[in-house]
C-alpha positions in Angstrom: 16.0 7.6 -9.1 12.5 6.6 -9.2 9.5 7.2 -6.6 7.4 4.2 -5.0 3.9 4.4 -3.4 3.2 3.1 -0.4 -0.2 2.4 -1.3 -0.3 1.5 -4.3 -1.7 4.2 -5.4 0.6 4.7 -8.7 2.6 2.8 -10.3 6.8 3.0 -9.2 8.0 6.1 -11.9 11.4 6.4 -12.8 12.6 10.1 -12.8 13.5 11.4 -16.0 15.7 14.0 -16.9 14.2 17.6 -17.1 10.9 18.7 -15.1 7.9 16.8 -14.4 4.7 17.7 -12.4 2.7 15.5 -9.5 -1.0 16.3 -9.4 -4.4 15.7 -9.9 -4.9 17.4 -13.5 -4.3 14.5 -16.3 -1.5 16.1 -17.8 0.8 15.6 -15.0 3.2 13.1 -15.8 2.3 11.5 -11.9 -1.5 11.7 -11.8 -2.5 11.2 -8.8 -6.5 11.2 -7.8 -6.8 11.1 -4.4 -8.7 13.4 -1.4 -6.4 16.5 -0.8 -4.3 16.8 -4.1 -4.3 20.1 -5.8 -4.1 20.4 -10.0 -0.1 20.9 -9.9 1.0 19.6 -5.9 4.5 19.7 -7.0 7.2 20.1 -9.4 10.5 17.3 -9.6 13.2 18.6 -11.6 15.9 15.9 -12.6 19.9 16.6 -13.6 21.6 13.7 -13.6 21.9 12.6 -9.7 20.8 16.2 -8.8 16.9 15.7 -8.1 15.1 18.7 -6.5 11.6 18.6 -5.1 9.7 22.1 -5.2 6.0 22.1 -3.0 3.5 24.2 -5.6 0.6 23.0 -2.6 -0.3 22.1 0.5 0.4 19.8 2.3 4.1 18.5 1.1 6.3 17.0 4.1 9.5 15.6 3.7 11.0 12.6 6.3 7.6 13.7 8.0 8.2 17.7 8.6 6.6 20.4 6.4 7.8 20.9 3.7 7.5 25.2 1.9 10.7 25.4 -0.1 12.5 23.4 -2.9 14.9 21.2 -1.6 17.2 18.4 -2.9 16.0 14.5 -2.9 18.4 11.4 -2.1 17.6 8.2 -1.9 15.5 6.5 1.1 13.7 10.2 1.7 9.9 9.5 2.4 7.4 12.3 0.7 4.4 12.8 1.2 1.8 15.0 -1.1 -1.2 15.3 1.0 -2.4 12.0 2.0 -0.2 9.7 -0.7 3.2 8.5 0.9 5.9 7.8 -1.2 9.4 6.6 -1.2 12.7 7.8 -3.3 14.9 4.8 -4.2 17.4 4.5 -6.9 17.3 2.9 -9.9 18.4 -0.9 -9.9 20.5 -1.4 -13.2 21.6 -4.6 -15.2 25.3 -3.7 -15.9 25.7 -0.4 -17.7 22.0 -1.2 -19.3 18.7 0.7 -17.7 16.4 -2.0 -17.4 13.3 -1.2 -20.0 10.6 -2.9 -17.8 9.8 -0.8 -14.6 10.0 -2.5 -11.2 6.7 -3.5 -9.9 6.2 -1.8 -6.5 7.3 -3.2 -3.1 4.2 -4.6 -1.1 5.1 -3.8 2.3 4.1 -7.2 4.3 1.7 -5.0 6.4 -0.6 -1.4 5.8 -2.3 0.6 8.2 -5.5 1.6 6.9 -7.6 4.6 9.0 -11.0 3.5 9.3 -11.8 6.7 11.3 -10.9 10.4 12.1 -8.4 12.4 9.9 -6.8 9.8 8.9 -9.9 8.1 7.5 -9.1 6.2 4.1 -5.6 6.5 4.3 -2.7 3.6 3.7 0.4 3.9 5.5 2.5 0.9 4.7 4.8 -0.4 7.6 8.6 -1.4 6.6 10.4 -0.8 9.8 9.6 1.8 12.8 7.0 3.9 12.7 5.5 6.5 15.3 2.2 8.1 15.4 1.5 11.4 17.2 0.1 14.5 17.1 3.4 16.3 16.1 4.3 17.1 12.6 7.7 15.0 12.8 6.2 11.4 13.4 6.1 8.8 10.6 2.1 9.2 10.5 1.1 12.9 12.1 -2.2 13.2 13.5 -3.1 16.3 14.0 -6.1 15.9 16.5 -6.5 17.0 20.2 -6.6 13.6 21.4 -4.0 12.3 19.9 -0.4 13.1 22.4 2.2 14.8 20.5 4.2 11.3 20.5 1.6 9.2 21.1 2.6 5.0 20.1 5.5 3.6 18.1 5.1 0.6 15.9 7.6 -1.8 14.9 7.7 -4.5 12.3 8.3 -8.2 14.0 7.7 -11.5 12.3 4.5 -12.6 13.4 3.1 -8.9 13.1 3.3 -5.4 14.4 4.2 -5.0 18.1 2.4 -1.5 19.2 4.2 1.0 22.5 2.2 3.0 23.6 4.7 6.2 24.9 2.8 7.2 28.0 0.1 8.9 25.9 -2.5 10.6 27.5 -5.5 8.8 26.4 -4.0 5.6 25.6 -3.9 2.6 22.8 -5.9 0.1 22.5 -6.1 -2.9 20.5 -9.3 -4.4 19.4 -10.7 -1.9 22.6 -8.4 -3.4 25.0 -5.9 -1.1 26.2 -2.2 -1.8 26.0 0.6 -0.5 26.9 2.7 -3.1 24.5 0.8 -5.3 22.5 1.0 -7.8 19.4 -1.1 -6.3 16.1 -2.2 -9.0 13.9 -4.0 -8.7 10.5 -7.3 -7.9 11.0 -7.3 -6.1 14.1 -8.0 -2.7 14.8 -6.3 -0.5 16.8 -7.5 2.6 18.8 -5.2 6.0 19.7 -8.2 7.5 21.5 -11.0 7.5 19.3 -8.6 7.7 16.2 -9.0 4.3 14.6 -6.7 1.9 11.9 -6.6 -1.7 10.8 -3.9 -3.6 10.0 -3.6 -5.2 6.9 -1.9 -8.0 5.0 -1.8 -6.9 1.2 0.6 -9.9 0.3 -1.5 -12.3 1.8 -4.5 -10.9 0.4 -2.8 -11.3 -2.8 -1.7 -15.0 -2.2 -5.3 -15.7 -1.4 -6.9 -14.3 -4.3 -4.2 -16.3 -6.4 -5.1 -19.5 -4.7 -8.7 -18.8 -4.9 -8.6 -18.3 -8.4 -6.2 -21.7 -9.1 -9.0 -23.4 -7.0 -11.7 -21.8 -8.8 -10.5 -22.8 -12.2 -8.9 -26.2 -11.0 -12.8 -26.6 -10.4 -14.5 -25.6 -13.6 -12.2 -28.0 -14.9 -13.0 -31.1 -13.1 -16.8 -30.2 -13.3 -15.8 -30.7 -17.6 -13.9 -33.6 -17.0 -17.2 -35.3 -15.0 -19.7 -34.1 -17.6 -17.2 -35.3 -20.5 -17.4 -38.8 -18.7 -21.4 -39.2 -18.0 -21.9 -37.8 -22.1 -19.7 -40.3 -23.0 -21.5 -43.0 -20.4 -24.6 -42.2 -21.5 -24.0 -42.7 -25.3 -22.2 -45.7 -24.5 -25.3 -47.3 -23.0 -27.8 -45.6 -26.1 -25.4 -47.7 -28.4 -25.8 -50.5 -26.4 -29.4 -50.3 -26.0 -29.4 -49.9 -29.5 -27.1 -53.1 -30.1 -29.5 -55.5 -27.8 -32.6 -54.3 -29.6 -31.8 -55.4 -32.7 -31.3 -59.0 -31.7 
């Protein structure tokens, strides 16, 4: 089995066999840097298809709930150590053969980034249903008194993220309009309260900056091209010159 981050904020690791730690010290085998992770968060110990996760700190949650006691992993469970959100998948094999090269991460086609409140900084990426509450069970907990224990539910359409707000107490808004269903685009912001997140678009992002860059050079090499051709004009009409003077 092998974790992936939501974020991006390591790269997908393949389990291996025997015990590895997750933390902020650089001699865990997942080093992970971010606001909230302790030295040694938590220890993964790997037998086979028997994976156990054991909390050394808080906060662990597993599937969103607290999580104080080792307990076995399966595929699909969602972890999260502090404010880093990751995924257990299995392995994806070629025949009997372990591929050598490890999988590059999943972008999800949309992240939630808090801009504001606890969940300031933070990345959730969107690949389905999500809900967002102040209870500890939702996809994205929130644990401030504004916030309604169940407060909006997100779900991944086509063109976007369509927001329902569930009768929340101080309402969702979307770029400060309040809804109580509405379309989230890239770009936009949306409110629970004064809790604040914006939608993002990581895999267009990175389409950009590819095209950017392919424009960019496709550029630079035009602008060679043209001064290749005046150097070459120029010395044409010096030999020219040249030719005419000495008759």
């Amino acid at each position: 089995m092998q974790l992936t981050f939501a974020g991006g904020e390591h790269a997908p690791f393949v389990l291996p066999e025997g015990l590895i730690e997750i933390g902020a010290t650089s001699a865990a085998a997942v080093v992970l840097a971010q606001p909230g992770i302790a030295s040694t968060h938590a220890r993964i110990e790997r037998h086979g298809e028997r994976v156990q996760l054991r909390p050394c700190a808080q906060p662990v949650r597993l599937n969103g709930r607290p999580l104080r006691d080792a307990i076995l992993l399966k595929p699909g469970d969602t972890v999260e150590f502090a404010s880093v959100r990751c995924r257990v998948n299995r392995e994806q094999v070629a025949g009997d053969i372990r591929q050598h090269t490890r999988l590059r991460t999943a972008v999800p086609r949309f992240v939630l980034r808090g801009v504001s409140g606890p969940t300031f900084g933070r990345n959730f990426g969107i690949d389905g249903e999500l809900t967002l509450g102040r209870q500890s069970d939702c996809d994205i907990s929130i644990p401030a008194g504004e916030i309604s224990r169940r407060h909006a539910r997100l779900r991944l359409v086509p063109d976007g993220v369509l927001v329902e707000d569930l009768n929340s107490a101080n309402g969702t808004c979307i770029n400060g309009e309040r809804v109580h269903n509405g379309l989230l685009k890239p770009g936009d912001e949306l409110a629970l309260d004064t809790v604040r997140f914006m939608l993002l678009a990581p895999t267009v992002e990175v389409v950009a900056r590819k095209s950017a860059q392919h424009t960019a050079a496709k550029s630079r090499h035009l602008l060679r091209i043209a001064a290749w051709s005046v150097a070459a004009i120029a010395l044409v009409l010096l030999a020219a010159k040249a030719f005419t003077a000495g008759f």
